[in-house]
N, C-alpha and C positions, 0 to 999 in steps of 0.2 A: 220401227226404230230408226235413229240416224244413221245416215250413210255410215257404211263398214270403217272403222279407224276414227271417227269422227266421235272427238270428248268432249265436253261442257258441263259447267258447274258453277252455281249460283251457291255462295255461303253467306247470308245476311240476316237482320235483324228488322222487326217490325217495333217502333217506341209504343208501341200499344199492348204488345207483348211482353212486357219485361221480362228480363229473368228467359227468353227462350231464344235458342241459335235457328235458324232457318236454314233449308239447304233442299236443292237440285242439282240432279247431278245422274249423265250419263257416260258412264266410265267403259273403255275398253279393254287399254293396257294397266292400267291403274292398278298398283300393287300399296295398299297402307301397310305399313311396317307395326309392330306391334306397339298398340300405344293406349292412353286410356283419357278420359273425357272427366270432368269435372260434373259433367250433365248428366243426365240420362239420355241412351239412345233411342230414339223411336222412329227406324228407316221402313219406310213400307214400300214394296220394290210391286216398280210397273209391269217391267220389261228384264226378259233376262232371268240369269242366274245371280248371286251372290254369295263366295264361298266365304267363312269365317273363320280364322279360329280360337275358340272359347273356351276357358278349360282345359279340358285333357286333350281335345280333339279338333277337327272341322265341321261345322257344319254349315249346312246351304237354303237359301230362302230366296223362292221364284213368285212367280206374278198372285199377289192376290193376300202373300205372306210377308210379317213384317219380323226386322232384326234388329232385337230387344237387349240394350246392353245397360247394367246398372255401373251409377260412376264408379271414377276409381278400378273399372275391371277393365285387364289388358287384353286386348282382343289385333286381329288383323283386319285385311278385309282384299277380296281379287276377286273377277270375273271367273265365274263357272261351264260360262260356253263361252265359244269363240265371237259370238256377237257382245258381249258384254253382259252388262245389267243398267236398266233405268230406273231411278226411284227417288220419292219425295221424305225429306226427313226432318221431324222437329227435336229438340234438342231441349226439354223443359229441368228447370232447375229441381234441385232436389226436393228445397223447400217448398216451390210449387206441388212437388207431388205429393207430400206429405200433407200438402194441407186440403188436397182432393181425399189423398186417403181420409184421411179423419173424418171428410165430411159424409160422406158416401160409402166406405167399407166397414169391415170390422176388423183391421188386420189391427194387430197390436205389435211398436214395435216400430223400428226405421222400416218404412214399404219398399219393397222393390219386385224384381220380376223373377221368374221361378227358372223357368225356360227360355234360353236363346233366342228362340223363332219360335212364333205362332202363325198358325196357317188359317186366319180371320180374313175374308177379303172385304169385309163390313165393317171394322175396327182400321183395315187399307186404305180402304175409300175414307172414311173420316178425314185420317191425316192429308189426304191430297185434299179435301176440301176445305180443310183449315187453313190450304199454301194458297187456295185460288182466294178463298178469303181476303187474303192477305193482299195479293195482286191488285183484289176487285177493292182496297183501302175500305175494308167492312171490319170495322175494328169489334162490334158484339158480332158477329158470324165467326169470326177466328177466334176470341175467346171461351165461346160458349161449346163450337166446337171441338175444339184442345180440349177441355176441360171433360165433353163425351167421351175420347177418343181415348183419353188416360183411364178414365174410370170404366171404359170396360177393359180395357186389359190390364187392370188391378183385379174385376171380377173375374176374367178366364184364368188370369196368367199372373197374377201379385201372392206376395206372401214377403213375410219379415224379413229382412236383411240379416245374415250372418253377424253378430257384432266382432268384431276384431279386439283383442284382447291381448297386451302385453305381456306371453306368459312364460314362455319358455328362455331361453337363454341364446338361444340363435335368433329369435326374434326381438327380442332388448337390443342384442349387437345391431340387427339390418336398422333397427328405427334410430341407433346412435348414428349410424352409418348416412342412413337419409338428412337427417339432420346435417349433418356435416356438409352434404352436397348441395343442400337448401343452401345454406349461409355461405358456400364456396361459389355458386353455377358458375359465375364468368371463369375460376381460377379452378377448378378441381383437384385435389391431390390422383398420384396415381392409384391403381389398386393395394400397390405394396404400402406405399407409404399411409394409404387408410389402414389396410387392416394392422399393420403396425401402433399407428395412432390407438386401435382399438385392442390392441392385445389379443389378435387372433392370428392367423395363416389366411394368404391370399382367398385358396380356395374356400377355407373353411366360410371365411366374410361369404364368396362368393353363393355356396351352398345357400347360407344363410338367407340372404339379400334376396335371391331368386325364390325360396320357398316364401318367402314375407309378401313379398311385389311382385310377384309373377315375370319378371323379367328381371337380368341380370343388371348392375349399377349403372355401365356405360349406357344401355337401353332406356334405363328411367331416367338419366340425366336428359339425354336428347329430348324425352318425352317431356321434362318439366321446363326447360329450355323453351320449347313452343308455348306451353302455357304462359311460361311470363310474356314470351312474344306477344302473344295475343294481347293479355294485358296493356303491354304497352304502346303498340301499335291503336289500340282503343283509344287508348289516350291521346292518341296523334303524333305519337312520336315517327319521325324518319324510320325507316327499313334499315338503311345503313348503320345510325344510332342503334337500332334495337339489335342488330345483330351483334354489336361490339357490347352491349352492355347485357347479356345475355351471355356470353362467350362463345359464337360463332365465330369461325376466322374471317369470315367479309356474308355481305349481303349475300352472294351466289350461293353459300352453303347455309346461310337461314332460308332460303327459298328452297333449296332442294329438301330438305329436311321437314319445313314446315310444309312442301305441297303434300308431302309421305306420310302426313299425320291430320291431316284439315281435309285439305282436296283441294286447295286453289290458292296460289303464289299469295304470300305476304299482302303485293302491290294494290292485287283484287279483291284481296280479303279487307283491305283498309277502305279504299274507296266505298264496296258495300255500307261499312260502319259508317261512314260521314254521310251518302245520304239513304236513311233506311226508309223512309219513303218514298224510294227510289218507283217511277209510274211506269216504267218501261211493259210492256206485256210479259206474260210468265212463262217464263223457259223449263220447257220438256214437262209439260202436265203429261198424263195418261191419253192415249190415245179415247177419242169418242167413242170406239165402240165397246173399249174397256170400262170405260168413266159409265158410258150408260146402263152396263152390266152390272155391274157392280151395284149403281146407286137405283134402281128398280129394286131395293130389297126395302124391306122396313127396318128401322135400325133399333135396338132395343139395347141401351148404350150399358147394360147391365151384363150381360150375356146370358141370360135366362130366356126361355124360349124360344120358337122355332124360327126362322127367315120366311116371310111370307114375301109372297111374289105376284106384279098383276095387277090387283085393287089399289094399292096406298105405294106410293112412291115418297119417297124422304125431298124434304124443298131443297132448293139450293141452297149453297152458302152464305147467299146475300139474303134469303128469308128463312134465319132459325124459325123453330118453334117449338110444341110441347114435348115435341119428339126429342129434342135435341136438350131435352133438361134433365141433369145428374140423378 
């Protein structure tokens, strides 16, 4: 691992991937605040620990296991030992997965993932080789292998998506309530004078809102706040524009904000996006002796059957083959 204290993080796009976030990244002190992704997560951790939390609780994924978050779910994310955690992560859209489901499962139903963390270090390896992929500008190697990497952990670890359903009466208030903030972000009412607007009591809104969205209003605003950032930052808009037309009070506090929920300042986040075939070499793969451990297994992109080890080794990224077909 790096030198002790020492962070870095690549968050970028490949235009041959559409539709998917790329990211490296070895974090120390690095504490995400609760937030949630439009994508889906798929972090498969080199080095280290990774603590989360999801749901009711925390939980942690170390070298070889990956941390599985479906969108829309509010999760955190902090180092679990004092060296940190390393790991490569893709980011594929929803529609993407939907349309691997369909191809290749039987889940009926919006797909998503069942458990947090799977402890697959062959479904691990995948995703890191879908990043080298990428580095190595092997645009069928990176797709073909995303496209493995999802669909076995649709067959270990997928099943239906919960549908959300407008049904109860605290939950009508929170979705009036979101709305509200949708069409207010730069200008927000305070809490009183929302739940006033809505003919409820502060807390009661408050109640509401957090059982709806897993976090409380001011939480989700900040949260939706980044997302248009990003948005608009894509587009090429200045930092300092995007922070005023977002309702940050200056540039420094979209930057602190958006490091706490991305992993890397606005500035760096923009420059990735303008050039995504950026040729530089790949920052923080797995180390060799993990990388070779790992990929001396046979990869059977289903999750049926046993890991042979020895005779058949999986090709690189730069030469898929029969192995590497859904």
């Amino acid at each position: 691992m790096a030198a002790s204290g020492e962070e870095k993080a690549r968050h970028w796009r490949y235009e041959e991937l559409p539709g998917v976030d790329l990211l490296r990244a070895r974090y120390v002190r690095k504490e995400f605040v609760r937030h949630t992704h439009e994508h889906f997560v798929i972090a498969a951790i080199a080095e280290g620990v990774e603590v989360f939390h999801h749901g009711g609780g925390d939980v942690s994924a170390g070298p070889g296991a990956l941390a599985l978050v479906n969108p829309d779910t509010p999760h955190t994310g902090r180092a679990g030992v004092p060296e940190g955690w390393r790991y490569g992560a893709v980011y594929p859209a929803p529609g993407l997965v939907a349309e691997i489901a369909a191809e290749t499962t039987s889940i009926r139903g919006t797909p998503g993932f069942v458990a947090p963390v799977l402890d697959d270090p062959r479904a691990a390896a995948l995703v890191h080789q879908v990043l080298r992929a990428v580095d190595e500008g092997n645009a069928l190697a990176a797709d073909t292998l995303l496209r493995v990497a999802v669909t076995r952990l649709l067959h270990l670890n997928g099943g239906p998506l919960p549908r959300r359903e407008v049904r109860t009466a605290g939950t009508r208030i929170a979705a009036r309530a979101r709305a509200v903030l949708e069409e207010r972000l730069a200008e927000p009412p305070t809490l009183e004078r929302l739940a006033a607007d809505l003919g409820v009591s502060p807390f009661a809104l408050l109640r509401a809102f957090r059982n709806a969205y897993g976090m409380p209003p001011h939480s989700w605003l900040t949260d939706a706040r980044v997302r248009r950032a990003r948005r608009l930052l894509d587009a090429g808009a200045a930092p300092a524009a995007v922070a005023a037309a977002v309702g940050f009070t200056d540039q420094s506090h979209l930057s602190r904000h958006f490091s706490r929920i991305v992993g890397v300042p606005p500035g760096a986040y923009q420059r990735e996006r303008k050039n995504v075939q950026d040729d530089r070499p790949g920052l923080l793969l797995p180390s060799g002796t993990w990388q070779k451990t790992q990929l001396s297994q046979t990869y059977d992109p289903t999750g049926r059957g046993e890991p042979t080890t020895g005779n058949r080794t999986p090709p690189s990224s730069a030469t898929p083959s029969a192995w590497a077909s859904p």
